[in-house]
N, CA, C and O atoms as a GROMACS GRO file, in nm:
protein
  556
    1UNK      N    1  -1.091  -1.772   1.199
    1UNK     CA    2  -0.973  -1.832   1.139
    1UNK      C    3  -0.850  -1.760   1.194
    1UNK      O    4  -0.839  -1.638   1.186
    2UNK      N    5  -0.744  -1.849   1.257
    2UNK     CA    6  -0.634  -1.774   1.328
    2UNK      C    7  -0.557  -1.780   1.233
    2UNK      O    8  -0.568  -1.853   1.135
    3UNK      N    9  -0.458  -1.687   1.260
    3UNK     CA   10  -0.336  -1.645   1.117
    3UNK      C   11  -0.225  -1.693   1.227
    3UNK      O   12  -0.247  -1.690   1.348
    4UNK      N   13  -0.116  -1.732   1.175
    4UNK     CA   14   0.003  -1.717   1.242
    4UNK      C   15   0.123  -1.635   1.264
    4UNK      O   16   0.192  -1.620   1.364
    5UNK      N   17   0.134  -1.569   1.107
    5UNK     CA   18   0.127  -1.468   1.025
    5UNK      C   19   0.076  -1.372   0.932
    5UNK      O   20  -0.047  -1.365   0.944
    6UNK      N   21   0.111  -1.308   0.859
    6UNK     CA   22   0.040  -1.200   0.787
    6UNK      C   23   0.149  -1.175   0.698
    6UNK      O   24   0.240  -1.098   0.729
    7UNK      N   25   0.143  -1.253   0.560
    7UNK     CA   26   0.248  -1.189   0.476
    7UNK      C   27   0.174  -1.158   0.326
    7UNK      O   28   0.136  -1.236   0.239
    8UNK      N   29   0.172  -1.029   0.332
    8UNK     CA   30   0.071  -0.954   0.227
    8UNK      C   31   0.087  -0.997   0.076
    8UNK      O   32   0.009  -0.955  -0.009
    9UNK      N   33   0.206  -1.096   0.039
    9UNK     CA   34   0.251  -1.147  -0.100
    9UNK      C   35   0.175  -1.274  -0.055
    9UNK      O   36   0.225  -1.362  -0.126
   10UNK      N   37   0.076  -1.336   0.028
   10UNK     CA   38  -0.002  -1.465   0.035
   10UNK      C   39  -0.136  -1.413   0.057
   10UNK      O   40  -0.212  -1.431   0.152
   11UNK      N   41  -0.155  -1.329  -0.074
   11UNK     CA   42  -0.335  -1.313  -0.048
   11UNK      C   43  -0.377  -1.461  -0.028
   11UNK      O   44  -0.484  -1.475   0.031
   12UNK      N   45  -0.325  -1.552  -0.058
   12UNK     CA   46  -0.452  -1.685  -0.034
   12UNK      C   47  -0.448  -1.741   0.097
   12UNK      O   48  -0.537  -1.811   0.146
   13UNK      N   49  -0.348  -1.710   0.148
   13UNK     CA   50  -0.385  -1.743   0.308
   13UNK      C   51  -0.443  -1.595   0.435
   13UNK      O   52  -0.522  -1.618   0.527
   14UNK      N   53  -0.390  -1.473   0.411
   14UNK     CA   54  -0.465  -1.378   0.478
   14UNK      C   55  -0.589  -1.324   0.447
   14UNK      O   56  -0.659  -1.269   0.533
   15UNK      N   57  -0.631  -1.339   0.292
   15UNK     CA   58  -0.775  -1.297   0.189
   15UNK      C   59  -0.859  -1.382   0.268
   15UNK      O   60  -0.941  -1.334   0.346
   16UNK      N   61  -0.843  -1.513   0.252
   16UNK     CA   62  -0.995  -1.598   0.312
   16UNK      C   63  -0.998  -1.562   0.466
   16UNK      O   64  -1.108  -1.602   0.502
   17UNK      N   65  -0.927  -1.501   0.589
   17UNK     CA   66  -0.898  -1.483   0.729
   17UNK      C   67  -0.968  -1.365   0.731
   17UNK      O   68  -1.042  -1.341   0.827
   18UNK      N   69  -0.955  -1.277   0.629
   18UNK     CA   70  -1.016  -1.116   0.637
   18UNK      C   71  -1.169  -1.132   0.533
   18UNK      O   72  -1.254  -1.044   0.512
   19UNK      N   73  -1.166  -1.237   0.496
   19UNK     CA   74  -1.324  -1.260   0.414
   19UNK      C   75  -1.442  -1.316   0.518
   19UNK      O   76  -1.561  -1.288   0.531
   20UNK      N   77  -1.331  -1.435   0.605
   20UNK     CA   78  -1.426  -1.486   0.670
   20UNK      C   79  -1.451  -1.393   0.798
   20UNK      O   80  -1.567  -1.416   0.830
   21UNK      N   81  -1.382  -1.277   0.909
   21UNK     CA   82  -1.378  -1.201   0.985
   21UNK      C   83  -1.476  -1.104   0.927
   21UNK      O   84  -1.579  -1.083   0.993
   22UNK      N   85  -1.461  -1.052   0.831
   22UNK     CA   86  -1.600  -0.936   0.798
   22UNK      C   87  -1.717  -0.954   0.729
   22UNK      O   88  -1.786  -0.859   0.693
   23UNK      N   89  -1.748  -1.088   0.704
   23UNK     CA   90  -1.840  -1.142   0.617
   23UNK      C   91  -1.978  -1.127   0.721
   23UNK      O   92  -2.094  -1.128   0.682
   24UNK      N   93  -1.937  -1.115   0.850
   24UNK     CA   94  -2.051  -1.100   0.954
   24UNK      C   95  -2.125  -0.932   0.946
   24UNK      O   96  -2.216  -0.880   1.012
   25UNK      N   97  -2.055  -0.891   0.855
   25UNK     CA   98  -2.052  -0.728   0.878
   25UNK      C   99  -2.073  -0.700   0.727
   25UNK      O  100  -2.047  -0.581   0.708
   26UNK      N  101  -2.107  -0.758   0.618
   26UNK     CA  102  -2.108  -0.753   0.495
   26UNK      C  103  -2.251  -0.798   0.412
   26UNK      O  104  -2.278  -0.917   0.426
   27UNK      N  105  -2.341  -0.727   0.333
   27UNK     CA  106  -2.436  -0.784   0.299
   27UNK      C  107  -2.370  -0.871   0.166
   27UNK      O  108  -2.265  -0.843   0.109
   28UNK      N  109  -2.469  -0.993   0.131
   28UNK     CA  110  -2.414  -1.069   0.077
   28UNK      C  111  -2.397  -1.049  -0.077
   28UNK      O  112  -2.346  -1.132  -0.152
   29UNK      N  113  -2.449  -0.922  -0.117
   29UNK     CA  114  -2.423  -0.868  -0.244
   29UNK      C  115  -2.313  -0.755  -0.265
   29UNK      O  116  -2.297  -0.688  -0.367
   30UNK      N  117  -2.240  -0.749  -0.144
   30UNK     CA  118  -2.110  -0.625  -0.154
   30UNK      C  119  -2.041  -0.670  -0.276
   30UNK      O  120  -1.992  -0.589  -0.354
   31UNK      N  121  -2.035  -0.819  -0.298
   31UNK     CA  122  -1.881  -0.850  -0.401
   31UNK      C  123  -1.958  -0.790  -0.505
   31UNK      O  124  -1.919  -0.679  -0.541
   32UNK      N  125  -2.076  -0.848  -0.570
   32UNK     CA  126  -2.103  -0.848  -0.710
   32UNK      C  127  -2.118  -0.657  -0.699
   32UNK      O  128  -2.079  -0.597  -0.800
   33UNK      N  129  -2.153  -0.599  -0.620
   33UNK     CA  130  -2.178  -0.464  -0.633
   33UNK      C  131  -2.044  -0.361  -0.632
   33UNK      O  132  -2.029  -0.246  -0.672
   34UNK      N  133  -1.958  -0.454  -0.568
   34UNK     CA  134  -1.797  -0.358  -0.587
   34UNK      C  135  -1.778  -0.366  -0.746
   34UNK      O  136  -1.745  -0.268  -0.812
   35UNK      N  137  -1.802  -0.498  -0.802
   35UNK     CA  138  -1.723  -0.545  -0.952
   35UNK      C  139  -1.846  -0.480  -1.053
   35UNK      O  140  -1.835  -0.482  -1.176
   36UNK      N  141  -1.955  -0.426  -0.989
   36UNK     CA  142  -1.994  -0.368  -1.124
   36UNK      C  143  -1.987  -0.256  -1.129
   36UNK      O  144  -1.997  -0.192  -1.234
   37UNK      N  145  -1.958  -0.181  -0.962
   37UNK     CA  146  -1.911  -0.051  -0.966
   37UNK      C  147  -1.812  -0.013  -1.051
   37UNK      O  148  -1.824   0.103  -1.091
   38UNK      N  149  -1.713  -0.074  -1.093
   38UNK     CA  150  -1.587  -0.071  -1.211
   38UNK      C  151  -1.541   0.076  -1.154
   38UNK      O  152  -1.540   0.175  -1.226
   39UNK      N  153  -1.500   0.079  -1.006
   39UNK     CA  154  -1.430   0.214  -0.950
   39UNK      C  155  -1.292   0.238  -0.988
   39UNK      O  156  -1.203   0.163  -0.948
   40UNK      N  157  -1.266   0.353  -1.075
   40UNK     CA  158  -1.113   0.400  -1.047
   40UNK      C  159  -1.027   0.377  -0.974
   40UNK      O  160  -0.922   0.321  -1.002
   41UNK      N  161  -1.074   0.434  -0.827
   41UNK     CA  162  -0.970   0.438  -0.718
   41UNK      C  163  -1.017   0.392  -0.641
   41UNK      O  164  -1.138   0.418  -0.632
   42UNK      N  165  -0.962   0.306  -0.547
   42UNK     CA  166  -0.965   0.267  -0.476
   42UNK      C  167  -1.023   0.334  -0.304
   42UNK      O  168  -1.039   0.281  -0.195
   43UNK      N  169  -1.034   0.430  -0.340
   43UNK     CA  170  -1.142   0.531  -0.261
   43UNK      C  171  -1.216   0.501  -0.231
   43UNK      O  172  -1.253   0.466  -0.119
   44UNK      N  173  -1.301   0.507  -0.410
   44UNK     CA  174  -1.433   0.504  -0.453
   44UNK      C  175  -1.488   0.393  -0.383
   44UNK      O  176  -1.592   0.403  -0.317
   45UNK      N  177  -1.424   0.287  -0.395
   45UNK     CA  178  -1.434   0.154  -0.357
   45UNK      C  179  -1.473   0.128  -0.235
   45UNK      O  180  -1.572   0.055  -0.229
   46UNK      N  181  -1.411   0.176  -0.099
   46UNK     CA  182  -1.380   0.210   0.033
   46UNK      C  183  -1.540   0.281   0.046
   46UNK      O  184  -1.626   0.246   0.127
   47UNK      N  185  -1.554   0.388  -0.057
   47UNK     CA  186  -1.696   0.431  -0.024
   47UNK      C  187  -1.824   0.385  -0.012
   47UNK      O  188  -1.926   0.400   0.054
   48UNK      N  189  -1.772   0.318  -0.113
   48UNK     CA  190  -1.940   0.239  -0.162
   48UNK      C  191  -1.949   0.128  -0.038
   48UNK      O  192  -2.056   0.091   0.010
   49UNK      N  193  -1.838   0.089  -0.001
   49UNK     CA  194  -1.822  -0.040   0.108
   49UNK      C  195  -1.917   0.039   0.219
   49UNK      O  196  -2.018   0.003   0.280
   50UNK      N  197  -1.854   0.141   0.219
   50UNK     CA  198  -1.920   0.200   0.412
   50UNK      C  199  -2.019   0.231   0.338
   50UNK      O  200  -2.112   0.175   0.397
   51UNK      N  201  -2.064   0.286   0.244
   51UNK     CA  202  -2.214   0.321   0.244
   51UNK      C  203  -2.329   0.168   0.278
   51UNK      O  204  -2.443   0.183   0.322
   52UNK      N  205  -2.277   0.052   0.252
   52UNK     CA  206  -2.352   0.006   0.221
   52UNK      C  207  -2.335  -0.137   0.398
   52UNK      O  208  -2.392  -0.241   0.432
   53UNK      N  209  -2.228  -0.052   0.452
   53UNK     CA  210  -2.182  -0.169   0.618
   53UNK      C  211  -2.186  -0.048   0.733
   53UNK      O  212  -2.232   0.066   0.729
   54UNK      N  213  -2.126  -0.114   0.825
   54UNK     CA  214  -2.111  -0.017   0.941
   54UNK      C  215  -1.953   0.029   0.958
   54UNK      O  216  -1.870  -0.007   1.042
   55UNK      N  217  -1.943   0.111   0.861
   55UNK     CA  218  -1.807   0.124   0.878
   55UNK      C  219  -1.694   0.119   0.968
   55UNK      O  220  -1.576   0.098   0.940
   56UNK      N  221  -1.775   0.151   1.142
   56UNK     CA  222  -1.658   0.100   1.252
   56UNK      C  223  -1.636  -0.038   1.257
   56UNK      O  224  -1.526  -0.087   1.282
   57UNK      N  225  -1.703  -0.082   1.241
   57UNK     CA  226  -1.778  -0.238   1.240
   57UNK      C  227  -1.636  -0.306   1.158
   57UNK      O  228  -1.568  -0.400   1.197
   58UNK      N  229  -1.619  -0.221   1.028
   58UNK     CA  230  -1.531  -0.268   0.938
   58UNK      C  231  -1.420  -0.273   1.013
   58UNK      O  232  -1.363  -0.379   1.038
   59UNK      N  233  -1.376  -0.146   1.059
   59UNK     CA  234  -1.270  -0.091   1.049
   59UNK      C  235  -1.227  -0.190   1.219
   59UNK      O  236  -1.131  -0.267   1.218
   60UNK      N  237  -1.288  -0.176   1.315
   60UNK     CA  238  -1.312  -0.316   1.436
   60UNK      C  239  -1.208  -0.416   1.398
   60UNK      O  240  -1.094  -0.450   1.430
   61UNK      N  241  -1.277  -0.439   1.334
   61UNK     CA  242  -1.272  -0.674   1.258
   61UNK      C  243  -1.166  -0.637   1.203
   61UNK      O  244  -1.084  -0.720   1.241
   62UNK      N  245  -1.110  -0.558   1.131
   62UNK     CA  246  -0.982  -0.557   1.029
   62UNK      C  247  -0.898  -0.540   1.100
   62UNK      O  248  -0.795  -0.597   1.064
   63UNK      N  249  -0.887  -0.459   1.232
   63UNK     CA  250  -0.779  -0.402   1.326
   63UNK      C  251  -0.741  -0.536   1.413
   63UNK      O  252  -0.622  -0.569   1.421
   64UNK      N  253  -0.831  -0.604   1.470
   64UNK     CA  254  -0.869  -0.705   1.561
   64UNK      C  255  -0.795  -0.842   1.464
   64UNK      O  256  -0.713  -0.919   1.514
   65UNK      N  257  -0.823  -0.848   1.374
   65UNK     CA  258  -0.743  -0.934   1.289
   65UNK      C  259  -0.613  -0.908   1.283
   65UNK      O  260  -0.544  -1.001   1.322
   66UNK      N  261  -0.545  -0.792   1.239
   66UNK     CA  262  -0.387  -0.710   1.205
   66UNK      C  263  -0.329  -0.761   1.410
   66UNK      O  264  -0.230  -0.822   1.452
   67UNK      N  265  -0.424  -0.712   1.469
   67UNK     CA  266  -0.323  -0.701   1.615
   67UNK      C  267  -0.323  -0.854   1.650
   67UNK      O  268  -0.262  -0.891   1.750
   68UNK      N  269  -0.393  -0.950   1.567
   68UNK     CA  270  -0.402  -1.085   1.697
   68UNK      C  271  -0.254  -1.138   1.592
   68UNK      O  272  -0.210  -1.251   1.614
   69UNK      N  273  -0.219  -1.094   1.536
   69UNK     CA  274  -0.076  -1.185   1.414
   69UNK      C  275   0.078  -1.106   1.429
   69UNK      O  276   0.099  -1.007   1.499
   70UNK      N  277   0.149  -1.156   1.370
   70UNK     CA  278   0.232  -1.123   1.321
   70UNK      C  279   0.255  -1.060   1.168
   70UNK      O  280   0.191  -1.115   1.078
   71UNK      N  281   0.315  -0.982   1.142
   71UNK     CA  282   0.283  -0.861   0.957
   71UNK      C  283   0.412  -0.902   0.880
   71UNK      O  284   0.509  -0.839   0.921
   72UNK      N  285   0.432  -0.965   0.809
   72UNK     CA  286   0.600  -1.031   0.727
   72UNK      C  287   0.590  -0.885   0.656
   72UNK      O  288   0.505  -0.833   0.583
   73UNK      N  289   0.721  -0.840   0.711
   73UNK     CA  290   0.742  -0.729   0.597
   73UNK      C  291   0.892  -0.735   0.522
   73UNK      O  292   0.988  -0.800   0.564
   74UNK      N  293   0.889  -0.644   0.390
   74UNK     CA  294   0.977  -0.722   0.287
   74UNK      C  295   1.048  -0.591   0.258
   74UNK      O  296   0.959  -0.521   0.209
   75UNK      N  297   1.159  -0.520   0.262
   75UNK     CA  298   1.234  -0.373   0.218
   75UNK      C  299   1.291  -0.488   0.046
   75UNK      O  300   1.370  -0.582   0.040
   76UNK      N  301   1.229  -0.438  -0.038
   76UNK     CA  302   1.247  -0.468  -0.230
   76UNK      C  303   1.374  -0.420  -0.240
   76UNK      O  304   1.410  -0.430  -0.357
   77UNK      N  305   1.474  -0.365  -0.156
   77UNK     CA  306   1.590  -0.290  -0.250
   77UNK      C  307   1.738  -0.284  -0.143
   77UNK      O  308   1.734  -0.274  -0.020
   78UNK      N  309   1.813  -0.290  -0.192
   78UNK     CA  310   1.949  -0.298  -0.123
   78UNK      C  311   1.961  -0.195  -0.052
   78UNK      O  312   1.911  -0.090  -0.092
   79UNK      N  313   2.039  -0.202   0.086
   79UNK     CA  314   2.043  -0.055   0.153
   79UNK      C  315   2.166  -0.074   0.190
   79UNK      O  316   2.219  -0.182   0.215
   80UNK      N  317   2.242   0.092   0.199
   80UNK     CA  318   2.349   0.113   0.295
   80UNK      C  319   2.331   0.118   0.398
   80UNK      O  320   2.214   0.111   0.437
   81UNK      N  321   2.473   0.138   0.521
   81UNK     CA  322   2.405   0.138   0.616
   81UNK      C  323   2.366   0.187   0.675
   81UNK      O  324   2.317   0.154   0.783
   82UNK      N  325   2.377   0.342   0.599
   82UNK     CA  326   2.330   0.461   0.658
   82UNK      C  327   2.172   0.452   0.705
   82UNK      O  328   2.112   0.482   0.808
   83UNK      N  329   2.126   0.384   0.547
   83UNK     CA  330   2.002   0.369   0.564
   83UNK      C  331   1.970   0.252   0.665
   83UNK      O  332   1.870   0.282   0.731
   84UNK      N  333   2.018   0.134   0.697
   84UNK     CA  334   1.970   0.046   0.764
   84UNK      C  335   1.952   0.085   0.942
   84UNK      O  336   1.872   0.040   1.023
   85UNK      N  337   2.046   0.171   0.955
   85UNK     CA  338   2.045   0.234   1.077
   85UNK      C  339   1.910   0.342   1.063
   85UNK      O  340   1.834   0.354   1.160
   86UNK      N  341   1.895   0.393   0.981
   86UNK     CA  342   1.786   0.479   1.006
   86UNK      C  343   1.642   0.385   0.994
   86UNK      O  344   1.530   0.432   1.015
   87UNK      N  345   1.662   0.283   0.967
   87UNK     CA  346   1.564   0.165   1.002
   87UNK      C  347   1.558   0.134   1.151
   87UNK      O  348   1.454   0.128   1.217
   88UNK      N  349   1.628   0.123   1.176
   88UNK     CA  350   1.677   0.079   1.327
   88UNK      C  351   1.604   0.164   1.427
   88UNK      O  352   1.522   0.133   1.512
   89UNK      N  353   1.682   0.336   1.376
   89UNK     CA  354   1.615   0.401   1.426
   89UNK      C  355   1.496   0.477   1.444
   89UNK      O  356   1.456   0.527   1.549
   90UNK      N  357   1.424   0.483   1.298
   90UNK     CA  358   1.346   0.583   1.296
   90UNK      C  359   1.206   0.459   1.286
   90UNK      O  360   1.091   0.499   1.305
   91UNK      N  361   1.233   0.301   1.254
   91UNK     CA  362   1.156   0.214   1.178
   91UNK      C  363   1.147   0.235   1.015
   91UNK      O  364   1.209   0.326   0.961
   92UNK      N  365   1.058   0.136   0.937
   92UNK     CA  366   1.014   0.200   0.809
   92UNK      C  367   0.912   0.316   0.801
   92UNK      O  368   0.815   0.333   0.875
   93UNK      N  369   0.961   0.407   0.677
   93UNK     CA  370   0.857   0.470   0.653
   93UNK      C  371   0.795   0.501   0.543
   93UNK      O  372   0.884   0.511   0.458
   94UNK      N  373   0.669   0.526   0.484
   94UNK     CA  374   0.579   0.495   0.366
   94UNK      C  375   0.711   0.583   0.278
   94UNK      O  376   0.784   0.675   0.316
   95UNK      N  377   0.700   0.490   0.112
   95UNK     CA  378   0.766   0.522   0.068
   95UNK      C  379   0.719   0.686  -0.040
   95UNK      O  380   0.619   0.683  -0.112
   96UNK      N  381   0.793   0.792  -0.032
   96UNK     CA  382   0.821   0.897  -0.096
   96UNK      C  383   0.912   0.907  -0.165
   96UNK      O  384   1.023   0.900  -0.113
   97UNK      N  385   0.900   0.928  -0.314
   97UNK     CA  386   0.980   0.972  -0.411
   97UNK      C  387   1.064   1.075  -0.380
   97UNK      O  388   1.185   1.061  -0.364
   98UNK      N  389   0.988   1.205  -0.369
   98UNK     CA  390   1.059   1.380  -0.346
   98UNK      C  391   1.194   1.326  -0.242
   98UNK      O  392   1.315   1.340  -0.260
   99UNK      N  393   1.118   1.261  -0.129
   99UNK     CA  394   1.239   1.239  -0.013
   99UNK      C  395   1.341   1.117  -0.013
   99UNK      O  396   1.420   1.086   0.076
  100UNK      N  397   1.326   1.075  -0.096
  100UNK     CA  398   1.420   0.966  -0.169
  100UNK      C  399   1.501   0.966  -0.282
  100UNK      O  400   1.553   0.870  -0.338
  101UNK      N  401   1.506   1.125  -0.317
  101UNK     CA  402   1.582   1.152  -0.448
  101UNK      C  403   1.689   1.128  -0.445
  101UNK      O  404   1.738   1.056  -0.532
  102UNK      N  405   1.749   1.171  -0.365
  102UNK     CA  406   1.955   1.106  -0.381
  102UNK      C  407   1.923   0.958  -0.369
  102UNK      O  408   2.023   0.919  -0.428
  103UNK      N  409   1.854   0.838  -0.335
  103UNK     CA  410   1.845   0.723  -0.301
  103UNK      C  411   1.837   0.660  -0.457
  103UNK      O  412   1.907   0.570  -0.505
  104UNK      N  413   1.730   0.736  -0.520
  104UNK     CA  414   1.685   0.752  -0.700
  104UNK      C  415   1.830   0.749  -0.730
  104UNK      O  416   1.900   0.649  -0.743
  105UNK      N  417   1.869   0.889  -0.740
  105UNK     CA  418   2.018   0.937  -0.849
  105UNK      C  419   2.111   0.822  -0.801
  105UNK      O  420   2.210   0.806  -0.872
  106UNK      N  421   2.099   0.740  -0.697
  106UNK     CA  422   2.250   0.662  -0.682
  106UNK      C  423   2.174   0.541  -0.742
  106UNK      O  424   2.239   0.462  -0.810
  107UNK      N  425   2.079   0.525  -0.728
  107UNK     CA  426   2.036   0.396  -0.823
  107UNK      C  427   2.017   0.357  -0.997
  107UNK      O  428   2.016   0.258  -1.070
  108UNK      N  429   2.002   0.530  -1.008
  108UNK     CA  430   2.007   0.522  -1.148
  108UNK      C  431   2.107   0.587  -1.235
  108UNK      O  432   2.132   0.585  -1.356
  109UNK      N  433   2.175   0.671  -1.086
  109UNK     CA  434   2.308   0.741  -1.226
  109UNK      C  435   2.383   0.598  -1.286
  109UNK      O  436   2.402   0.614  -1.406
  110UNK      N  437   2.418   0.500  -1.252
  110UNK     CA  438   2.501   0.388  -1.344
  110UNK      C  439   2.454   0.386  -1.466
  110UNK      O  440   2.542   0.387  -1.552
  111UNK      N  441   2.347   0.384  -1.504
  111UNK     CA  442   2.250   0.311  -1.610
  111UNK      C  443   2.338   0.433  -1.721
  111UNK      O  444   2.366   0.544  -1.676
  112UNK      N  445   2.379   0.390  -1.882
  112UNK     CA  446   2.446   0.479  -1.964
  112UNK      C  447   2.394   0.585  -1.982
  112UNK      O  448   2.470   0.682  -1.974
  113UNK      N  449   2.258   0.609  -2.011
  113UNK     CA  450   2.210   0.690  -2.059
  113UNK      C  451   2.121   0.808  -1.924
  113UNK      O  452   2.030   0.888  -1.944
  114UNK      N  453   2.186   0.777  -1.805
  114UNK     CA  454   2.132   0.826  -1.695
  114UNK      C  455   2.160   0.974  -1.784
  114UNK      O  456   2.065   1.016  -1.850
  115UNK      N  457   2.324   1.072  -1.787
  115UNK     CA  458   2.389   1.210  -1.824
  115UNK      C  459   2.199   1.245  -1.916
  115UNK      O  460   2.129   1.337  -1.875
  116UNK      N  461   2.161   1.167  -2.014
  116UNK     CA  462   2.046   1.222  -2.138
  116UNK      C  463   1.888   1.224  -2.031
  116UNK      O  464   1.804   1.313  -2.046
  117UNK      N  465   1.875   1.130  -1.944
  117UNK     CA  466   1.785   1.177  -1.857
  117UNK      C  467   1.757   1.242  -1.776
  117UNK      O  468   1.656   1.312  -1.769
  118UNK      N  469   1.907   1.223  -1.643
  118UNK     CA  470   1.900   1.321  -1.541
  118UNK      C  471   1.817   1.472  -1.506
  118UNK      O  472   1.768   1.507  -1.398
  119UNK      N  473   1.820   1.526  -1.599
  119UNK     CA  474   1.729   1.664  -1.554
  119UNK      C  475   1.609   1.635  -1.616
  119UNK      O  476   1.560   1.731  -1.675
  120UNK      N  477   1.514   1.481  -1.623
  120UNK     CA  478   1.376   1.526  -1.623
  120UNK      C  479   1.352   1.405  -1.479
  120UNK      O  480   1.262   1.323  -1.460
  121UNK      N  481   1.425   1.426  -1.427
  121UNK     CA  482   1.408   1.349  -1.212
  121UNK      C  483   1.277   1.432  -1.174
  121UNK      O  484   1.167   1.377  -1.181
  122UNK      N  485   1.286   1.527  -1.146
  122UNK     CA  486   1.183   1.622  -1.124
  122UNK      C  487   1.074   1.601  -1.162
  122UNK      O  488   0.998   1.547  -1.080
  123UNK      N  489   1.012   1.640  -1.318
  123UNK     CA  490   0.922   1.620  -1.361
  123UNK      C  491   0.859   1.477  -1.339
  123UNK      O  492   0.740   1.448  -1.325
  124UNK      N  493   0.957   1.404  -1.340
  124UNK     CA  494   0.888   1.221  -1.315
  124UNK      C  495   0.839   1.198  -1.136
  124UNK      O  496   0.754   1.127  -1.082
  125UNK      N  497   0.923   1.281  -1.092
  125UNK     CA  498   0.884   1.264  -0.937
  125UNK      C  499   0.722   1.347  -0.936
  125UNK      O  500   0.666   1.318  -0.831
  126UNK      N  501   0.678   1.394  -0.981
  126UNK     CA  502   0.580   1.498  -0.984
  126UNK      C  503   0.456   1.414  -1.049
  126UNK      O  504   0.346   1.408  -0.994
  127UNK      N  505   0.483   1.356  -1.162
  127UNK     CA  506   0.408   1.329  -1.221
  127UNK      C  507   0.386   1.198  -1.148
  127UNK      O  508   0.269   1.164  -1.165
  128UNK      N  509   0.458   1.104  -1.068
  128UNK     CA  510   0.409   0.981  -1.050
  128UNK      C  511   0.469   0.986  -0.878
  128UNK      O  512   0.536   0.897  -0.824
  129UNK      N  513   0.422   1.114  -0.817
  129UNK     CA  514   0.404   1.174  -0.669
  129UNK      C  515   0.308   1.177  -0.634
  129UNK      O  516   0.221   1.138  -0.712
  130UNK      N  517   0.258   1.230  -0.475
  130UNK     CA  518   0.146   1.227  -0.447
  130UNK      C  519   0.062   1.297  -0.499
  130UNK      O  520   0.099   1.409  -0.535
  131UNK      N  521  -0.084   1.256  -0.523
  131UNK     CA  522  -0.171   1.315  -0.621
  131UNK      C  523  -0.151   1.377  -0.733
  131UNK      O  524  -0.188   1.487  -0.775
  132UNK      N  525  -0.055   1.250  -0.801
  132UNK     CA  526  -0.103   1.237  -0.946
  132UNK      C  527  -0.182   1.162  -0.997
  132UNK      O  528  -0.256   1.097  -0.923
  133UNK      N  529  -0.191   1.148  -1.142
  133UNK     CA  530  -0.260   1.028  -1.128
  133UNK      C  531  -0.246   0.901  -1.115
  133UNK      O  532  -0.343   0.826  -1.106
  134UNK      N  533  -0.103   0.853  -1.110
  134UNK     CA  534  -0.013   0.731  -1.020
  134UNK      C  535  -0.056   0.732  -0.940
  134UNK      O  536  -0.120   0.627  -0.936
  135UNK      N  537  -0.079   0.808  -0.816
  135UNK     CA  538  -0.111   0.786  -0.702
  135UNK      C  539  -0.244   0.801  -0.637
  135UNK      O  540  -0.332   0.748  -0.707
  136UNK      N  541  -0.266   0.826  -0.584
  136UNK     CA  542  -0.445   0.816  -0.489
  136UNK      C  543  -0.505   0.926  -0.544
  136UNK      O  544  -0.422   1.003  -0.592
  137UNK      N  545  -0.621   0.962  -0.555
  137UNK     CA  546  -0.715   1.070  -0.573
  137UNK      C  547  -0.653   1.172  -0.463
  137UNK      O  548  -0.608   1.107  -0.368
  138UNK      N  549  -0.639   1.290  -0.447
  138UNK     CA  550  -0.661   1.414  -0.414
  138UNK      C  551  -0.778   1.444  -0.341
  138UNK      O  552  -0.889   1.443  -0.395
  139UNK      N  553  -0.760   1.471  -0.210
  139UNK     CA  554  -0.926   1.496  -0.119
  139UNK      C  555  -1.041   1.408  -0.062
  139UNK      O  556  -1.138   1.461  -0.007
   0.00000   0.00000   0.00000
């Protein structure tokens, strides 16, 4: 199944392209065995997959799919142009809280009650940073 694109907010047109591409590489009980695994993270998930395929095999077909398309990508938030130039230049990059803190404080000092929150920025960056439990497992 050829894609023309790849825009990750249309699971129903890239899901069946990446179902039908690795389904050759998939025993036919992976689905019901992911959904009774009832995995936390999404790791876990990833694990049980390769335990049970050829994991290059996977990892092949998924790449081979991503390079034959085009990827719609979407920036969620208004930028200056400081930042749009550092798009330009540097490309996007995965998003980080810690390194996006002045980006935070200018988005949220307006809000009234920013002065009664402001000094717990920190603690919230921490707690819903990398490897917390917001974010991915650890290791």
């Amino acid at each position: 199944m050829a894609l023309g694109m790849v825009d990750f907010d249309d699971i129903d047109n890239w899901g069946r392209a990446l179902s039908a591409v690795l389904r050759v590489h998939l025993p036919d009980s992976v689905g019901v065995m992911l959904q009774t695994a009832a995995t936390e993270y999404v790791e876990d998930a990833c694990d049980l997959l390769f335990d049970v395929t050829d994991r290059d095999a996977i990892i092949d077909a998924t790449l081979t799919l991503i390079r034959s398309t085009k990827i719609a990508a979407y920036h969620g938030s208004r930028l200056v142009d400081e930042e749009i130039a550092a798009i330009r230049a540097e490309g996007l990059i995965p998003l980080n809280a810690e390194s996006r803190r002045h980006r935070l404080i200018r988005a949220l000092s307006p809000h009234p009650t920013w002065n009664n929150v402001a000094g717990q920025l920190d603690a919230t960056i921490n707690d819903h940073g990398a490897g917390s439990a917001a974010d991915r497992r650890e290791g």
